[in-house]
N, C-alpha and C positions, 0 to 999 in steps of 0.2 A: 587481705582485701586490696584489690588492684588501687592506686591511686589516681586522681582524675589526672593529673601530666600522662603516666600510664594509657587511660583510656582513651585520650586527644593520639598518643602517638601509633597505638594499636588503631586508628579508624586513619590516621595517615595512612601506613602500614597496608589499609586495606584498599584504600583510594590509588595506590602505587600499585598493587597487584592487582585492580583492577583495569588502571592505564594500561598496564602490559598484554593482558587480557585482549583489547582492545585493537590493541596494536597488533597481536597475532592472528587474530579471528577477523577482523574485518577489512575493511579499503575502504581510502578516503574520499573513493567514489559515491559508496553507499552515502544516503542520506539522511542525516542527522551525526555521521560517525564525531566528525570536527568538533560538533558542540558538544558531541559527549564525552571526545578528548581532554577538552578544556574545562569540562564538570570535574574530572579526577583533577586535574594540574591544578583547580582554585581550592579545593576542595582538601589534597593535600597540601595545599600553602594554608589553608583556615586551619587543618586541625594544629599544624607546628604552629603555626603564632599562637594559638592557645594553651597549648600546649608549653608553651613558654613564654606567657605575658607578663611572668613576676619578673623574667629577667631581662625582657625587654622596653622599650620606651614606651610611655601609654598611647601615647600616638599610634603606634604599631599592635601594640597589644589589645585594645578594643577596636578603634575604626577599622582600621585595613583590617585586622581580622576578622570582626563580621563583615564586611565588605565582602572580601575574598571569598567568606563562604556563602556571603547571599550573590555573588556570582558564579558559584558553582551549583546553586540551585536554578538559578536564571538560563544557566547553560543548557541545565539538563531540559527543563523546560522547554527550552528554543530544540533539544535536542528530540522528543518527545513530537514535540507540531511536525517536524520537518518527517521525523517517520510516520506520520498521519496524515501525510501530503497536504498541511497547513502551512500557510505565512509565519514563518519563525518570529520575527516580530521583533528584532536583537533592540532595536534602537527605545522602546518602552520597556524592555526588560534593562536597557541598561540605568536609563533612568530612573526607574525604581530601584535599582540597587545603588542608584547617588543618594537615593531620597532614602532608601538604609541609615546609610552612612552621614547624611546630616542629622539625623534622629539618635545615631546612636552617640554623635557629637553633644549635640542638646542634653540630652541626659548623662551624659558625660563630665564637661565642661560648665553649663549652664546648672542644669539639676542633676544633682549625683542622684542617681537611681538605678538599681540592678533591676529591678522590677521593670521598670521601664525600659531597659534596652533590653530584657529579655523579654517582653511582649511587642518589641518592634522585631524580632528575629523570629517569634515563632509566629506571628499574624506572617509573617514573611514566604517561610516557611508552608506553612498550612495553606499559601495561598498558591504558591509552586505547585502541592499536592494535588492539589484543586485542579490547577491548570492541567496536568498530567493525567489525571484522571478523565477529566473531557478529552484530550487528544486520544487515549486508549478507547472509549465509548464509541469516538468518530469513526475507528477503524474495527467495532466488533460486527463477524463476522460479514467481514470484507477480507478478498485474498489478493495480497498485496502485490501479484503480477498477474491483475487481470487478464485473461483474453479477449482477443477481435469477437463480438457476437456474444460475448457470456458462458459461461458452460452448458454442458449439452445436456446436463439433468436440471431438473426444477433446480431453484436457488435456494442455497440452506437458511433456514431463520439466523437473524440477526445475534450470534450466539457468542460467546466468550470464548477463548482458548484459553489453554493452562495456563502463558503466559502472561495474558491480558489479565487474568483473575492474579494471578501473583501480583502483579503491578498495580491492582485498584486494591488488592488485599494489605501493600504495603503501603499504599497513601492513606489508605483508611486507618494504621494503626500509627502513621505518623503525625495525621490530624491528632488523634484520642490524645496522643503523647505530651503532644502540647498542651492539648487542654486541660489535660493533667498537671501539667506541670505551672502553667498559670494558674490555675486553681489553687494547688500546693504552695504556691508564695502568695498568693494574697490571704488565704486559711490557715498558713505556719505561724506558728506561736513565736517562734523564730527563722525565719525564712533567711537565707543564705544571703550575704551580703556582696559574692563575689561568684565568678564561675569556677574558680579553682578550689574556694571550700569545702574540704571534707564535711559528709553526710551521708548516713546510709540511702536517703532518698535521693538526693543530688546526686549522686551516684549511680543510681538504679537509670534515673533519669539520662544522665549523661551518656550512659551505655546504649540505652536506648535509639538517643539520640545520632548517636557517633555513628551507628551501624545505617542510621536510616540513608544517607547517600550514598554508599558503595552499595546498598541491597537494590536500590532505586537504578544505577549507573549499570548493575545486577540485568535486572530487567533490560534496560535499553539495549544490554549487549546481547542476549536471547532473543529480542526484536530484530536486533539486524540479522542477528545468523537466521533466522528465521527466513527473512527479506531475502539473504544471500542463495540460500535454499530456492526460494521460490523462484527467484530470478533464472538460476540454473537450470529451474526444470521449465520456465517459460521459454527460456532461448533451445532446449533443447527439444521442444515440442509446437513451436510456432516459428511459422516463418518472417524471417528477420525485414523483410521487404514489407509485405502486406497488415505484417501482424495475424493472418491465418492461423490456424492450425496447421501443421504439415501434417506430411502424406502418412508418416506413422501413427501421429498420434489421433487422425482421422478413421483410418480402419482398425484401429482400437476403439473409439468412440462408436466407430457402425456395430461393432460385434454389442458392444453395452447396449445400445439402444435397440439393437433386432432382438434380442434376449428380451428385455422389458417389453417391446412392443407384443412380442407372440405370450408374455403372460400375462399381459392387461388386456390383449384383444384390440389394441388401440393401433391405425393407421400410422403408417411411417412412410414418406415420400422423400424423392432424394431427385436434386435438378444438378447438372452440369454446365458449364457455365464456361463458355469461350468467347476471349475478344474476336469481334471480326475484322480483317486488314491490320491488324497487328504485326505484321512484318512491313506493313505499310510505314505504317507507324513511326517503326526503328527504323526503317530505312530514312524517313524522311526528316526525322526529327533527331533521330540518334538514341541510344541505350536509356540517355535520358530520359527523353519522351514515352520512350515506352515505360520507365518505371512509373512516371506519373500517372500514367494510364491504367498501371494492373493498382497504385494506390489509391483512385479514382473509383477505382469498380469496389474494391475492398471498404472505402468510406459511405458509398453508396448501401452497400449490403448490409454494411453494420446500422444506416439508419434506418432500411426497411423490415430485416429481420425480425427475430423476436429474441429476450435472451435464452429461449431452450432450445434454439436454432444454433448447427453446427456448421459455420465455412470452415472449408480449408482449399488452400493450393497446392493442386496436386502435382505442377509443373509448369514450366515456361508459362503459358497465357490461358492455362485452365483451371479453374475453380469447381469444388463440389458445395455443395449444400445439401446438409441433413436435417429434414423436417418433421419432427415427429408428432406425432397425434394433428394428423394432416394430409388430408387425401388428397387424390390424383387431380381434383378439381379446384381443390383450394391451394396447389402446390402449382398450380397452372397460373391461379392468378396473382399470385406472390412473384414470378415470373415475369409479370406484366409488367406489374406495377416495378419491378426494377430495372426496365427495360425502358418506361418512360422516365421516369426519375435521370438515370445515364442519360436518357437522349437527349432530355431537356437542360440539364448542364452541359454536355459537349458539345450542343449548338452552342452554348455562348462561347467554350471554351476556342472554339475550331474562325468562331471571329476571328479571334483576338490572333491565335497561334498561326492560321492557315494549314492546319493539319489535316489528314484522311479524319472522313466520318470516324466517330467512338461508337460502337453498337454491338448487341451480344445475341448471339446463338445461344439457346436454352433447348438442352433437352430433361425431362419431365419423367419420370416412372414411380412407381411403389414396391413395395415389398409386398409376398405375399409368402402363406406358411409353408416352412420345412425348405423354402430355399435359398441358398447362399448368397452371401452377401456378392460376391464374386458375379454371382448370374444379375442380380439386381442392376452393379455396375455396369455390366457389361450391355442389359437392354437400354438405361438410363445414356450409355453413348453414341448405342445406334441412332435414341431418336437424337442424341447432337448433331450425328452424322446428315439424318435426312433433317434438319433445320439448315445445317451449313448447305445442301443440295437444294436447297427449294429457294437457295438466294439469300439466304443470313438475315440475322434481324428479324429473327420467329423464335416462338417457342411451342415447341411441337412436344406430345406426350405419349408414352405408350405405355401400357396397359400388361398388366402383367400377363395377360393371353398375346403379347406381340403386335397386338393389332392398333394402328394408329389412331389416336383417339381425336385428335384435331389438331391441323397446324394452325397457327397466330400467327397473324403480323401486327405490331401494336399500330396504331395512329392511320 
């Protein structure tokens, strides 16, 4: 039978191979990494001072060592919000983990009590779990590199992933653990006077216990690679400027959605989107100027959209938009309406700056069955073509028989 110094130094042990873990797989870009660094580094400094508190000064050996490990639970915690895109909060978790450490003083010094300083570390404890368990909730099924506009299929229910369910599966059994184990010294006939006393339940317990922050530090590092993942496939599939979609991952998108559209029966409409005097623009204001101006259209879009709506930038100062279950008349006035929305911010902006008019040529088309997405695009730029002919600052639509269905000018 392993003995508890044993099982203290086996969950060090794992706290180290999990630092390194950490270290290999991640960057201290990502967020949350930092605090989940410093969950392993307190975490294997908690299990060695317990792991050797008979030989060392009591000082050391109770305070700093639940200290240490109730700040590699606080870590992890802080580390947990911050991958939930929550306020870490370091400066209340650190406090709490003073207020550890003068309780485990009290019951140390003042009243010798093992019971008591082992019900201020598992209330401690249990309460970390707790915390982590809500940061995991906050983030179920959300994808952690959103896109501009939402994705182009309906939105998934609020669902769990494998690793979100590991992570509320391991706080839920590191709640029971405690409770368990407070339970078992207030109900033992002889309840353990020390953490290092041999027992086959204090033991059981211990083990328990030992594994539950490197399986916890487990998780967070699945979360990031996770994160890391997603991130990858967000820069490789959106444009770094706008936040868009690009051009790839947009006619991969059209093929999904014309496929679904011809088996539901349901309307799919698709507008193009160019700034007008956009050379204006950069000439007059500089590269600058014009990035503001394509991030302007892009912030614009993302409020009038809907999230089953797909932008993307297909290049320099042109934008598409995929509409689906949304016809040629309701994709006219989605049109409009972002066409006033632009005008009536860049009047203010063009006070201030002295820049050319902000204003968008919109052309308007639909899809119709058995043909290519290719053909759709390509009537969808004629009518841009005859918006930008008729004087810009319209939105013109045509019709899958070619035939002009109405040109606009908004105001």
């Amino acid at each position: 039978m392993l003995a508890t110094q044993q099982i203290f130094l086996i969950a060090a042990l794992l706290c180290f191979l999990v630092f390194l873990a950490l270290l290999a797989a991640g960057s201290e870009n990502v967020r949350g990494m930092r605090a989940m660094l410093a969950s392993t580094v307190l975490g294997l400094a908690g299990n060695l001072l317990y792991a050797f508190g008979r030989e060392l000064p009591p000082l050391l050996a109770y305070e700093v060592a639940n200290m240490a490990y109730a700040g590699a639970g606080a870590a992890l915690a802080a580390g947990y919000r911050q991958l939930a895109g929550l306020p870490a909060r370091i400066k209340p978790l650190a406090l709490l983990v003073g207020a550890v450490g003068l309780l485990i003083a009290l019951f140390h010094y003042r009243i010798d009590s093992f019971a008591a300083r082992s019900a201020v570390a598992s209330l401690f404890q249990a309460a970390v779990c707790a915390d982590i368990a809500r940061s995991v909730l906050v983030r179920r099924g959300a994808s952690l590199a959103q896109p501009l506009g939402g994705p182009p299929a309906r939105q998934a229910p609020a669902t769990l992933d494998k690793v979100q369910r590991f992570v509320l599966l391991m706080c839920g059994l590191i709640v029971t653990g405690h409770a368990v184990r407070m339970a078992w010294l207030l109900l033992a006939t002889e309840p353990p006077g020390s953490l290092l006393q041999p027992s086959i339940a204090s033991l059981a317990i211990l083990t328990a216990a030992a594994l539950a922050l490197p399986a916890l530090t487990l998780g967070g590092l699945l979360t990031m690679h996770r994160y890391i993942l997603h991130q990858a496939e967000y820069i490789a599939n959106h444009d770094h400027l706008t936040g868009a979609w690009s051009r790839k991952a947009f006619f991969d998108i059209a093929e999904r959605e014309l496929a679904r559209s011809r088996r539901n029966g349901q309307p799919l409409a698709l507008m193009l989107i160019d700034l007008d005097h956009f050379k204006a623009i950069n000439d007059s204001g500089g590269h600058e100027a014009g990035d503001v101006a394509l991030q302007l259209v892009a912030e614009r879009a993302r409020a009038s959209l809907r999230a089953v709506d797909c932008m993307a930038r297909l290049g320099g100062d042109e934008f598409a938009v995929l509409l689906p279950d949304t016809t040629l008349a309701q994709a006219c006035t989605v049109g409009d309406k972002l066409q006033a929305e632009l005008r009536q911010l860049a009047a203010a902006l063009q006070r201030h700056a002295g820049q050319p008019p902000l204003t968008l040529s919109i052309g308007v088309t639909a899809t119709q069955a058995d043909e290519p997405f290719k053909a759709t695009l390509a009537r969808a730029d004629a009518a841009l073509y005859a918006a930008k002919s008729a004087g810009r600052d319209k939105v013109i639509a045509l019709a899958p028989q070619l035939q002009p269905v109405r040109p606009r000018q908004a105001g």
